[in-house]
C-alpha positions, 0 to 999 in steps of 0.5 A: 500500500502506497503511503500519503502524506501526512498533514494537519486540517486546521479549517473546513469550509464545506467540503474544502480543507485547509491543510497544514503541510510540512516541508517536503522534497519532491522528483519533479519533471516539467514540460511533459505533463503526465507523460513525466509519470514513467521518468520518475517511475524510473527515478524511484525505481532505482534509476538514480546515481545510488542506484536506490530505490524510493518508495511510492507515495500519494499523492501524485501532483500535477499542475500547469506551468505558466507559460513563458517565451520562448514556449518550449513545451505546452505541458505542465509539471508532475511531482512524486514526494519523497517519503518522509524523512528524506532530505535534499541531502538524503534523496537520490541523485537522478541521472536523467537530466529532466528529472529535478529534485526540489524542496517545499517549504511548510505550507497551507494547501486548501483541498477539495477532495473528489472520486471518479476518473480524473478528467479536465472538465472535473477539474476545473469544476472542482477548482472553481468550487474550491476558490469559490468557497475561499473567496467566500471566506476571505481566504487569499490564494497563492498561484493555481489550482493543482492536481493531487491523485492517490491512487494508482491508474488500474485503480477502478474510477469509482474508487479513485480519490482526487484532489484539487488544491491550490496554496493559501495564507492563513491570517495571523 
């Protein structure tokens, strides 16, 4: 069973959790979307410089990179996190120029949570449900709304667990 990460609800606002996450490092590709999946597939298989193999964890993040001229690829990022305890320092090097290995900081993340096969219509529906109900509240939000999937792609749809979730500021 793959492992989630772990965070702390700190508010709801309907179906809409603002979470608390510690700092984190990732395996990140961008510029191929989900076709970045295989690439680190590979990296946490063990195509790395130490030759170790990582751990799978959920969820998967994906998100749109903004767009930048010269335009090199019309495709967004996709992120696996290392499980807890790894460091910049601790996490295998990859051999694969297009795999980057990033870190983030401790964050809020306000999340919506819904079942059924990923799609972009769903997303973007569940995206705007989401800012709604943070506008709502006078929450203000950092950059886009995301990706987060949890389950892996034999998963039947009606079992899957999505998320989109966007970053946000707490007041003080």
């Amino acid at each position: 069973m793959v492992k989630s990460i772990s965070y702390e609800v700190v508010k709801k606002l309907g179906e809409v959790e603002v979470r608390k996450y510690p700092s984190m490092v990732a395996a990140r590709v961008d510029g191929y979307g989900d076709s970045g999946f295989n690439l680190l597939f590979n990296f946490i298989s063990g195509r790395n410089k130490q030759k170790a193999k990582v751990s799978m964890t959920a969820p998967v993040v994906s998100e749109k990179i903004a767009m930048t001229a010269p335009v090199l690829s019309d495709g967004g990022s996709i992120a696996f996190v290392m499980p807890e305890g790894y460091t910049m320092e601790t996490t295998p090097q990859p051999t694969d120029g297009r795999v980057k290995i990033v870190e983030f900081p401790p964050r809020y993340l306000a999340a919506l949570r819904f079942s059924g096969r990923w799609t972009e219509k769903a997303f973007q529906a569940r995206s705007e449900e989401m800012l709604g109900e943070l506008q709502k509240a006078g929450i203000e939000t950092k950059g886009e709304a995301f990706s987060m999937r949890y389950n892996a792609p034999f998963t039947p749809w009606f079992m899957r667990r999505n998320e989109v979730a966007v970053e946000v500021s707490l007041p003080a």
